[in-house]
Each structure stands twice: as C-alpha cells, then as structure tokens.
C-alpha positions in Angstrom: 0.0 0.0 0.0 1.4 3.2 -0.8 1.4 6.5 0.9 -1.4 7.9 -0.7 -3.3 4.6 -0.3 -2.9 4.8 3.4 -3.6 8.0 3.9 -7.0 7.5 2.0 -7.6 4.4 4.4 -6.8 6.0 7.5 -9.1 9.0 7.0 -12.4 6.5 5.5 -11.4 4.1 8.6 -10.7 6.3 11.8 -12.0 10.2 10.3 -14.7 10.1 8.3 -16.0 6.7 9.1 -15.3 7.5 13.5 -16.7 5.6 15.2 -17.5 7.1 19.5 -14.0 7.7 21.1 -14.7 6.1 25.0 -17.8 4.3 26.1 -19.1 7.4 28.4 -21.8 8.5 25.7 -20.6 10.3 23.0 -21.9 10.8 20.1 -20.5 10.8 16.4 -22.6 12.3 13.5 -21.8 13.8 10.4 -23.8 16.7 9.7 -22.9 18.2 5.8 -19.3 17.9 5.3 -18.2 17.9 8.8 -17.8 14.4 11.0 -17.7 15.7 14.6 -18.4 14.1 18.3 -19.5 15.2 21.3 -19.3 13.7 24.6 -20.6 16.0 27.8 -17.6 16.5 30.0 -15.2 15.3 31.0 -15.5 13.3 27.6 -13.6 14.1 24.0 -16.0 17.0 21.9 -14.2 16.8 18.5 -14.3 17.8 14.8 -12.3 14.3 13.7 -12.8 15.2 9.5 -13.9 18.0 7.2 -14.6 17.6 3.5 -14.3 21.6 2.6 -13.5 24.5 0.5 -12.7 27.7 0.4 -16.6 28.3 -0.4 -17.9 26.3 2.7 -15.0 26.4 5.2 -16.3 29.6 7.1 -19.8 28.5 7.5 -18.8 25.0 8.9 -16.6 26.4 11.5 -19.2 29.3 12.1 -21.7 26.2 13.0 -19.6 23.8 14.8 -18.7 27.1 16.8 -22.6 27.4 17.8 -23.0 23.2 18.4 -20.6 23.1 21.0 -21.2 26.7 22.2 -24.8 25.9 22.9 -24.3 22.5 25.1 -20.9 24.6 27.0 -18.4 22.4 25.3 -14.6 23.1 24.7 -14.0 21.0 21.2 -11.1 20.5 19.1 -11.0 20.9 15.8 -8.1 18.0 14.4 -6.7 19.5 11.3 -4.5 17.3 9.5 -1.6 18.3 7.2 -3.4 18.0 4.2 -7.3 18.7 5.0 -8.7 21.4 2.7 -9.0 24.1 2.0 -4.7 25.1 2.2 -5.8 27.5 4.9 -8.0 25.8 7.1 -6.0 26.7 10.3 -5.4 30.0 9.5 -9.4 30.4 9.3 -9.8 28.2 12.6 -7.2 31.1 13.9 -9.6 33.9 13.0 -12.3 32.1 14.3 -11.0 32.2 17.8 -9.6 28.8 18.2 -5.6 28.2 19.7 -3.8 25.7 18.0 -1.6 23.8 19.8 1.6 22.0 19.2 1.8 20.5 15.9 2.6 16.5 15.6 3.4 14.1 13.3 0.9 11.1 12.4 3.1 8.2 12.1 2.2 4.7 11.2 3.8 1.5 11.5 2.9 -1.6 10.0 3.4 -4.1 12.5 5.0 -7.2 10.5 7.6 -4.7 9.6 8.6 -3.6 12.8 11.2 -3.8 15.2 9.5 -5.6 18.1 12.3 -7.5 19.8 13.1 -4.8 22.7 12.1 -5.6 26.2 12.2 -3.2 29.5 15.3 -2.8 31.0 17.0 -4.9 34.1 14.9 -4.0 37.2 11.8 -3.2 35.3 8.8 -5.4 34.5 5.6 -4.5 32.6 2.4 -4.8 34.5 -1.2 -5.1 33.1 -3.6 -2.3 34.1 -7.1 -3.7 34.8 -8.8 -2.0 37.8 -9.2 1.5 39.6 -5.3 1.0 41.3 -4.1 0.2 38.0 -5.6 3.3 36.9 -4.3 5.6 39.6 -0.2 4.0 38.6 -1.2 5.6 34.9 -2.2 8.5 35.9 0.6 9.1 38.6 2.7 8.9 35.6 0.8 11.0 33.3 0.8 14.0 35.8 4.7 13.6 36.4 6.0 12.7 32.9 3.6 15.7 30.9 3.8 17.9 33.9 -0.6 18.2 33.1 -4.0 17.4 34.8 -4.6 13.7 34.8 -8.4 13.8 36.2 -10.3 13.5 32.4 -7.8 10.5 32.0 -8.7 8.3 35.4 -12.8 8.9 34.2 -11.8 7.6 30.6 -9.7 4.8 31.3 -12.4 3.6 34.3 -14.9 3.9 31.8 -13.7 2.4 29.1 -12.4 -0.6 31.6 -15.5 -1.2 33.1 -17.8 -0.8 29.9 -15.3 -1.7 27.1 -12.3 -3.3 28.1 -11.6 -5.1 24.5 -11.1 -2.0 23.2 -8.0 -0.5 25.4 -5.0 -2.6 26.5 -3.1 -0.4 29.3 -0.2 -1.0 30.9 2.0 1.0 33.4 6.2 0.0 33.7 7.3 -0.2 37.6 10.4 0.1 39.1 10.1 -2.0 42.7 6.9 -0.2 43.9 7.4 3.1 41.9 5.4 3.8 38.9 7.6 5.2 35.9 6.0 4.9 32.7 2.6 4.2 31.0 1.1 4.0 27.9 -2.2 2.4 26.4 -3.3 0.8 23.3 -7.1 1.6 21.6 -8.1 -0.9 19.2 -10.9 0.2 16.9 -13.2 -2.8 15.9 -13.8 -3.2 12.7 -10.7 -1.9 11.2 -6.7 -2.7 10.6 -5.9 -0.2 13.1 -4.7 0.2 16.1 -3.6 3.7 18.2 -0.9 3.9 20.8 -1.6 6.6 23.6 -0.5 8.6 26.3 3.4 6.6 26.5 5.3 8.8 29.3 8.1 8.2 30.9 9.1 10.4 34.6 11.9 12.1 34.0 14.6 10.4 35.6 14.3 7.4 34.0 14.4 8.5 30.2 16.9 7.2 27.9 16.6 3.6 29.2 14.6 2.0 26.2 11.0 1.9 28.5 9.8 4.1 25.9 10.6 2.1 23.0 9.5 -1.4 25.2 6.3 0.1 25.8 5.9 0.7 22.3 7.0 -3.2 21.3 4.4 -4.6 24.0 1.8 -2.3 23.0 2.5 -3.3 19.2 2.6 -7.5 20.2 -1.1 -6.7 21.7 -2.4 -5.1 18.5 -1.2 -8.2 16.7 -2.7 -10.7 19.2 -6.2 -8.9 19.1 -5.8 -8.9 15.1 -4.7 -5.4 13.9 -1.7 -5.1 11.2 -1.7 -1.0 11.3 -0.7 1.2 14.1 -1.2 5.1 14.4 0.4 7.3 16.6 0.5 11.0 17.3 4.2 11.6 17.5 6.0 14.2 19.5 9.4 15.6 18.1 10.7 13.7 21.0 8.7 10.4 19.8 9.5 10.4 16.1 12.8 9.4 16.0 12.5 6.4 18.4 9.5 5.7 16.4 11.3 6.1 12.6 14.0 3.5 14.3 11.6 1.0 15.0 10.2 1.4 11.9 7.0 3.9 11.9 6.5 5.7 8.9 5.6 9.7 8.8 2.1 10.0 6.9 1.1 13.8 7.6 1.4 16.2 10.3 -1.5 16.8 12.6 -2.5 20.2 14.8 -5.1 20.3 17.1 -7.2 23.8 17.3 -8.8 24.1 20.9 -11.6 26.9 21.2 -13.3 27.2 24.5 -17.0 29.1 24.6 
C-alpha cells in the first residue's frame, strides 16, 4: 500500500467513518461535510474530518462554533496536514480557536517492525485492569507531561468497566514506583490500532522503557488482530518511532476553542 493509499484508508477508517471515542456516551454524527463528536464533559467533543472548500469552510466552523457553544463544550477541531482548503487553520485562527503544538501522524505496519526490545534490568511490565491500576497511569501522566490527569482516570475507568476489549493499558514499575505508561485503543472493525499517552518520569528517560512500551503495546495489536498502528508523535517520539520502523504519513495540529 502506498502512501497515498494509506492515507486514504486512515481517513475513510478512523475520520470520516469515526466511530464514538470512549464508552461514556458520545456521540458521532456527520452533519454536511463535517464528522464531529460530542461527549458531555469530561469526555472528547471533536471535529475528527472535514470535507471543505474555500466556499464552505467559514460556514462550517461558524456552525460547529454554535453546536458546542450551545451545550458549554470546549471541542477540538483536528486538522491534518493535508485537509482542505490550504488555509483551514489560519481560518480556525480567526475564528478564535488556539492551536496547539503540531505532531506528526506516524504509522507503522506491524510485521515490519522492530518488536524484539524488552524493559530494562529491574523493570517489568504490569497489566492495568482496575481503579489502582488506573491511579499508577495516571501518577505517571501527571509527572511525565507535567498536566491534569483527572479527564484520564474517568476515561480509562470507563472504558475498563464498559469496554475493556477496546484498550489494553499498561504501566512499567520500578520495585513499587510507577515510571511509565502507555495504552493501546483498538478500533473494531478496522486494521488499526492507536498507541496513547506513553510517558516516561523524567529520571528514567533514555533507558529504552519508551521504546519497550511501544513493542508490547504493538505484540497486543497483533494478538487482538490489527496489522496497522497510528500514533501521534511528539518531536521527542518520532525518531524512536522512525527507528523502529514507523512511517511519517502527515502532520496533525489540534485547534482548541473554549466558549
């Protein structure tokens, strides 16, 4: 499959064909040429695609603006790097949303990959499958991104207790200290697989966890029968990623705007 063949499945398969992101209620509809969620708080409200031009671009954002306005929603609008029309973010800019720090979308077919690396001498992978498992992950959330970890404990509890063959989370301990995490959400239905949320605390970067995490994660997605992996990579992430074989497909920005 070739690049532009990928990118074509990725956006039928996880953008314009989305299906609800977490078991707490949200809803995904496609209303014109916009696909967008909501979910009430402290869920994931979200435009995922757009079909647009530089004709209808204003007027969509003008009435995704008033959706999530009128239920008190902060949304994000997920632009990719080659959504249309060319200046789709400078319009979602004007239109009062932030954009925050561009990423790359990699992907990483799995029979390709480097999967042989394991977690270094003194650490072991453990399962996360209850509300102290939960608590580990999002110990290490708040330490490794330095950011509130509360909309992660309700989503991972949720999706746990409702959905639990769609996430695969596990957190990497040292003795009884927590000091790295990452999840894998598998979307039924489809080749592909995303990896999440993989943080390591500070002190113990540059050990290969990061790139363990990633083989586990990758060995699940196989064993649950996905070939295709996604990922949202960092500048930090991309080149352990390109090593182990991930692919850059297009870059991704999300634009925030908060009623």
């Amino acid at each position: 499959m070739d690049h532009a063949a990928l990118l074509a499945l990725f956006d039928r398969d996880l953008r314009e064909g989305a299906r609800p992101d977490g078991p707490g209620g949200a809803r995904v509809e496609r209303v014109g040429a916009v696909v967008r969620q909501t979910a009430a708080a402290p869920g994931y409200s979200c435009v995922m695609w757009s079909g647009l031009d530089g004709d209808t671009a204003d007027a969509a954002i003008a009435e995704q603006i008033a959706h999530y306005t009128r239920l008190g929603l902060t949304f994000e609008w997920k632009l990719y790097g080659h959504d249309r029309p060319a200046d789709l973010g400078q319009r979602l800019r004007a239109a009062g949303f932030t954009p925050e720090p561009r990423e790359t979308l990699m992907i990483g077919r799995i029979a390709g990959l480097s999967l042989d690396a394991e977690p270094p001498r003194g650490v072991r992978f453990v399962p996360v499958t209850d509300a102290h498992g939960v608590e580990l992950v999002a110990a290490v959330h708040e330490k490794a991104f330095g950011a509130d970890s509360s909309w992660l404990r309700s989503e991972l509890l949720a999706r746990l207790a409702a959905a639990p063959d769609t996430v695969v989370a596990v957190v990497a301990m040292a003795g009884d200290e927590p000091v790295g995490a990452a999840r894998l959400e598998l979307v039924p239905g489809t080749r592909f697989a995303g990896l999440w949320g993989g943080g390591i605390v500070e002190e113990w970067r540059g050990r290969g966890i990061y790139r363990a995490l990633v083989a586990h994660r990758a060995r699940a997605a196989a064993a649950r029968g996905h070939d295709l992996l996604r990922v949202d990579a960092s500048d930090l992430s991309r080149p352990v990623l390109e090593r182990l074989g991930f692919t850059p497909l297009t870059s991704t920005t999300p634009y925030v705007y908060t009623p």
